[in-house]
C-alpha positions in Angstrom: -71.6 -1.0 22.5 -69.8 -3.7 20.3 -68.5 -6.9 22.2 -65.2 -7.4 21.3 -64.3 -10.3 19.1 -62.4 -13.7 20.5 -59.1 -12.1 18.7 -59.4 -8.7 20.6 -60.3 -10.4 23.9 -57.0 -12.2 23.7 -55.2 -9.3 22.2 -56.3 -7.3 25.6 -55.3 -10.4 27.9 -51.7 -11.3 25.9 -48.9 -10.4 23.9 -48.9 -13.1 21.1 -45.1 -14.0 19.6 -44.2 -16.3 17.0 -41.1 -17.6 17.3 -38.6 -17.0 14.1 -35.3 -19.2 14.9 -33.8 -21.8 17.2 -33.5 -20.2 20.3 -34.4 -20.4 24.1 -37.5 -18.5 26.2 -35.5 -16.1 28.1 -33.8 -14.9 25.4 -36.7 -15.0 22.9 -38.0 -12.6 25.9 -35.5 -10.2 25.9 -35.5 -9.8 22.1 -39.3 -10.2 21.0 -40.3 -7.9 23.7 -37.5 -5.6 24.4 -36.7 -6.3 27.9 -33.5 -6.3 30.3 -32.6 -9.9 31.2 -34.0 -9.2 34.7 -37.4 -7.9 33.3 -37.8 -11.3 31.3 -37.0 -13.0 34.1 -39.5 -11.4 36.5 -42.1 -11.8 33.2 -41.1 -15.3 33.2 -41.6 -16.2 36.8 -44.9 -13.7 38.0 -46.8 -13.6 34.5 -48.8 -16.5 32.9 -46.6 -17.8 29.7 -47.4 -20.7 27.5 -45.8 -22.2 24.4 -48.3 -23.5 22.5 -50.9 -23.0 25.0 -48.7 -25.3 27.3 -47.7 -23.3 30.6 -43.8 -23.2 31.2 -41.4 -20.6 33.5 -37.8 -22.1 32.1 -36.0 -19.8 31.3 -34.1 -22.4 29.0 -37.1 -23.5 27.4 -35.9 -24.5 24.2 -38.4 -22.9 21.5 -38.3 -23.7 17.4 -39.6 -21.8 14.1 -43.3 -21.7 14.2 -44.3 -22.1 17.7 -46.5 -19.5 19.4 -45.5 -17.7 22.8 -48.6 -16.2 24.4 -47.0 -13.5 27.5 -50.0 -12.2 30.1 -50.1 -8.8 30.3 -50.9 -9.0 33.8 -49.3 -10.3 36.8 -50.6 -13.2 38.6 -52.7 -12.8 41.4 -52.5 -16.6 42.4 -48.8 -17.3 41.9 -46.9 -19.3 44.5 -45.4 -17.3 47.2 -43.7 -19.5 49.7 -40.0 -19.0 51.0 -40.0 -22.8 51.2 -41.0 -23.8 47.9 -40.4 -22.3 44.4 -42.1 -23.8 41.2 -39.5 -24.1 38.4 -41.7 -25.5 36.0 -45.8 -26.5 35.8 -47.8 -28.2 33.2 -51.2 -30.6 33.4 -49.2 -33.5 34.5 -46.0 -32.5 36.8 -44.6 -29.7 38.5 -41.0 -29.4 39.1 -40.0 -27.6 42.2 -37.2 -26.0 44.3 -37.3 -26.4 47.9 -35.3 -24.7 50.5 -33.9 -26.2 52.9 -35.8 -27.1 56.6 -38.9 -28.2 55.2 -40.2 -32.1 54.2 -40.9 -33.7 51.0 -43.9 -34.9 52.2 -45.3 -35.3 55.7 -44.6 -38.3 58.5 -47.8 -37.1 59.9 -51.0 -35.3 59.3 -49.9 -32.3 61.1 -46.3 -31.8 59.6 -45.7 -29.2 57.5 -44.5 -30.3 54.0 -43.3 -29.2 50.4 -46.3 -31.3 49.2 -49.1 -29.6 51.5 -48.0 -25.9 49.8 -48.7 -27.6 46.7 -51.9 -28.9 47.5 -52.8 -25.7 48.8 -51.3 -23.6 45.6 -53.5 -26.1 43.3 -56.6 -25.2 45.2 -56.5 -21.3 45.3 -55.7 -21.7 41.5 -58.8 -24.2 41.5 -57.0 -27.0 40.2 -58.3 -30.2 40.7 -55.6 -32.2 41.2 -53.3 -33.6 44.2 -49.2 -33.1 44.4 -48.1 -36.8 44.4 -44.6 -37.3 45.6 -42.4 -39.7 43.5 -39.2 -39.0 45.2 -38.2 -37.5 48.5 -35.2 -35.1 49.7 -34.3 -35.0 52.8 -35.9 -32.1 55.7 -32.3 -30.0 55.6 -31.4 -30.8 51.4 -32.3 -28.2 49.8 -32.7 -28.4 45.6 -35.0 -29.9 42.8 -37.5 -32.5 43.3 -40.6 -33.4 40.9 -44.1 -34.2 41.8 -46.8 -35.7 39.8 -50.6 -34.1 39.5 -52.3 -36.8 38.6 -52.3 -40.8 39.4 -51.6 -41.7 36.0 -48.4 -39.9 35.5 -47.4 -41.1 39.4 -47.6 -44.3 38.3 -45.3 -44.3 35.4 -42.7 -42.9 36.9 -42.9 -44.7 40.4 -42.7 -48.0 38.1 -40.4 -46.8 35.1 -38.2 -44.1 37.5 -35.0 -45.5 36.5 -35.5 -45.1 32.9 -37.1 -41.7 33.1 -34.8 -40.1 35.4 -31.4 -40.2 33.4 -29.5 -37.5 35.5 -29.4 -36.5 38.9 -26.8 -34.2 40.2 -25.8 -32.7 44.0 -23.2 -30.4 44.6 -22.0 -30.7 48.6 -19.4 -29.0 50.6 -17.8 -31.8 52.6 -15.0 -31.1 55.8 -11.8 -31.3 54.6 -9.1 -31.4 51.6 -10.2 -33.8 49.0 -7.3 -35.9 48.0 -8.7 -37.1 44.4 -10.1 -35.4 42.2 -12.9 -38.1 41.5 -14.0 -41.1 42.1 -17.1 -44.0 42.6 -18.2 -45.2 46.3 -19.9 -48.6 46.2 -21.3 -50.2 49.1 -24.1 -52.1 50.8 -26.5 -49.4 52.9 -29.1 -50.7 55.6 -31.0 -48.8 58.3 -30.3 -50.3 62.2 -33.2 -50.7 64.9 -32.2 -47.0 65.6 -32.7 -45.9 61.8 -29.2 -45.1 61.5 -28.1 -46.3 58.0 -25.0 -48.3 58.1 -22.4 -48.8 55.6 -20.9 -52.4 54.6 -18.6 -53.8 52.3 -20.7 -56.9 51.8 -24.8 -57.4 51.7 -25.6 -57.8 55.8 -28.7 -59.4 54.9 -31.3 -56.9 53.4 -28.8 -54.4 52.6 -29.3 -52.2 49.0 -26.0 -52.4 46.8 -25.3 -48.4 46.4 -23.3 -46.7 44.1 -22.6 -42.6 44.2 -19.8 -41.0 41.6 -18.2 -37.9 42.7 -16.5 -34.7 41.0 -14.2 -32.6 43.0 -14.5 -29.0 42.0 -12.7 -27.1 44.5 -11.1 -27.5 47.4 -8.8 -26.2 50.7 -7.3 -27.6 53.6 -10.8 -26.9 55.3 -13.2 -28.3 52.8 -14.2 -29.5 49.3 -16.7 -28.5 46.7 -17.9 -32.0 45.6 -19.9 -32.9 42.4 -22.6 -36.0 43.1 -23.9 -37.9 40.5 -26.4 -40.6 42.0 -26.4 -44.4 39.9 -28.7 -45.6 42.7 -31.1 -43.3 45.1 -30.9 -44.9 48.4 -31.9 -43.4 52.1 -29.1 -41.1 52.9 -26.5 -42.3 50.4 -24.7 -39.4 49.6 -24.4 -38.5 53.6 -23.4 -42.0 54.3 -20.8 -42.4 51.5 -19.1 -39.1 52.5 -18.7 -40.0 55.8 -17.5 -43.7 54.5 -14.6 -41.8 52.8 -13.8 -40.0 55.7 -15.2 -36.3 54.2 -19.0 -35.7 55.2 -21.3 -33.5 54.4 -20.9 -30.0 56.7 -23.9 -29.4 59.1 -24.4 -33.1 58.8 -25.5 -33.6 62.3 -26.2 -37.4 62.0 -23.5 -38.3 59.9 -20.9 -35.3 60.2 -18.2 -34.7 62.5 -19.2 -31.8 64.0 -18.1 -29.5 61.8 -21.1 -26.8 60.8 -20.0 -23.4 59.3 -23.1 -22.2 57.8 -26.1 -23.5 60.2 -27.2 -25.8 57.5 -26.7 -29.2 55.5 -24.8 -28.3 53.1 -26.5 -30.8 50.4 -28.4 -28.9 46.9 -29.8 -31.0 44.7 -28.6 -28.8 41.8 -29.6 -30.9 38.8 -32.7 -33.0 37.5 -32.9 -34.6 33.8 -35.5 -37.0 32.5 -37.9 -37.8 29.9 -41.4 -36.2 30.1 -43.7 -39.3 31.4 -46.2 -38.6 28.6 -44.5 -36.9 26.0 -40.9 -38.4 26.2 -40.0 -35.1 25.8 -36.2 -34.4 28.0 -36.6 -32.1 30.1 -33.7 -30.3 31.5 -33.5 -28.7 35.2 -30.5 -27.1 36.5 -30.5 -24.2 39.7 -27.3 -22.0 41.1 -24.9 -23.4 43.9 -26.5 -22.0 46.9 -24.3 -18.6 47.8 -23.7 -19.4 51.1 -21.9 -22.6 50.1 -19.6 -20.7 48.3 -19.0 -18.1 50.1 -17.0 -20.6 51.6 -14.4 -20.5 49.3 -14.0 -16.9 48.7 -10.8 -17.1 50.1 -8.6 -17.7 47.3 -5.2 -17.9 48.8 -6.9 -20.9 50.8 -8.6 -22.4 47.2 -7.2 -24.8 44.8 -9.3 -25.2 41.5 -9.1 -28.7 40.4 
């Protein structure tokens, strides 16, 4: 019996595309192959896909004349499957991630389960030898995108060169009450207390971090706001903090909130991560969908003003 050839093994194993114009990877997808947009999108997530034998599942992958898409003709046996944690994007050197709300970062202790620990334990089934380093936290009830490193080289360039890598970094929160501008900026100094509280001053207290948080309003009713975050600085608890400074916190926020907690959660999403690839300088764009139960909120439009 003949053994088959390197070209055939492949040919058995993928579907090999070349790209012909300026477009994206789900809709290269849908016309290369033929598919409904939710059939790409389940190729995209529970197949092996590279671009130029580089791993990817965004769907807004931006692809150019001449590259190579390689689709698996088989579903994954090892993929993620974790209602806490869903990978967005993977390569050698980071993974981006979205994580649900009620589960850490990373853990306090050796015992807490943690965003980072389902990573460590994906990379092993698939036999990776690597380690999920985190680089930044959200917190246990924020739900939305974070990035880890895989190796210690990449952890360190972007621990020391964060600010310059990470250009954009976006939350979208519902907060209690009307909003009564439609934007704004909220500076002040933040500083934890003996009882880890972080407190809010107009002036440094003495170990203070000067804290700066832009906001969007995007919709809005006598109960509460749809508000845009845009983050200049990434202190403890700033976004929770500055609500509550402006007298409209974060629903469900039972630290910093007034009570007021109409969906069970914190309703905080960390909807939107830009920055340039710590090895390749590459930008890298990362958006996800306003959770539904935050606006299901405002399905109401009688009680809805669109600003």
């Amino acid at each position: 019996m003949r053994n088959k050839t390197g070209a055939e093994y492949a040919a058995s194993k993928y579907n090999e595309l070349t790209v012909r114009e300026e477009t994206t990877l789900l809709e290269f997808l849908i016309k290369a192959m033929s598919l409904t947009r939710n059939r790409a999108k389940d190729i995209l997530t529970g197949h092996g896909i590279t671009v130029d034998r580089r791993n990817t599942t965004r769907y807004d992958e931006p692809l150019h004349p001449g590259q190579i898409v390689r689709v698996s003709k088989h579903k994954r046996s090892n993929q993620l499957l974790n209602k806490y944690v869903k990978i967005v994007y993977e390569d050698k050197d980071l993974v981006v991630i979205e994580k649900s709300e009620g589960i850490l970062s990373m853990p306090a202790t050796a015992k807490q389960y943690s965003a980072k620990q389902v990573l460590d334990e994906y990379f092993q089934k698939r036999h990776f030898k690597c380690t999920a380093h985190t680089v930044h936290r959200l917190d246990r009830e924020t739900s939305g995108l974070m990035m880890y490193a895989k190796n210690l080289e990449i952890a360190k360039i972007l621990e020391d060169n964060w600010h310059d890598i990470v250009f954009d970094r976006r939350y979208v929160a519902v907060v209690s009450g009307e909003m009564e501008r439609e934007g704004g900026t909220i500076e002040s100094w933040l500083k934890d207390n003996k009882a880890f509280i972080t407190y809010s001053s107009d002036t440094d207290p003495g170990g203070g971090k000067f804290s700066v948080t832009h906001y969007h309003t995007l919709k809005t009713s006598p109960r509460c706001s749809l508000v845009e975050l845009k983050l200049e600085t990434g202190r403890k608890n700033q976004i929770r903090v500055h609500m509550q400074d402006i007298g409209h916190p974060v629903l469900g926020d039972k630290k910093y909130g007034d009570g007021n907690d109409p969906i069970g959660r914190l309703c905080l999403h960390a909807y939107r991560l830009d920055f340039y690839h710590p090895r390749t300088g590459e930008v890298m764009n990362f958006e996800t969908p306003f959770p539904r139960d935050f606006m299901k909120l405002f399905n109401t439009p009688s009680n809805t003003t669109q600003l």
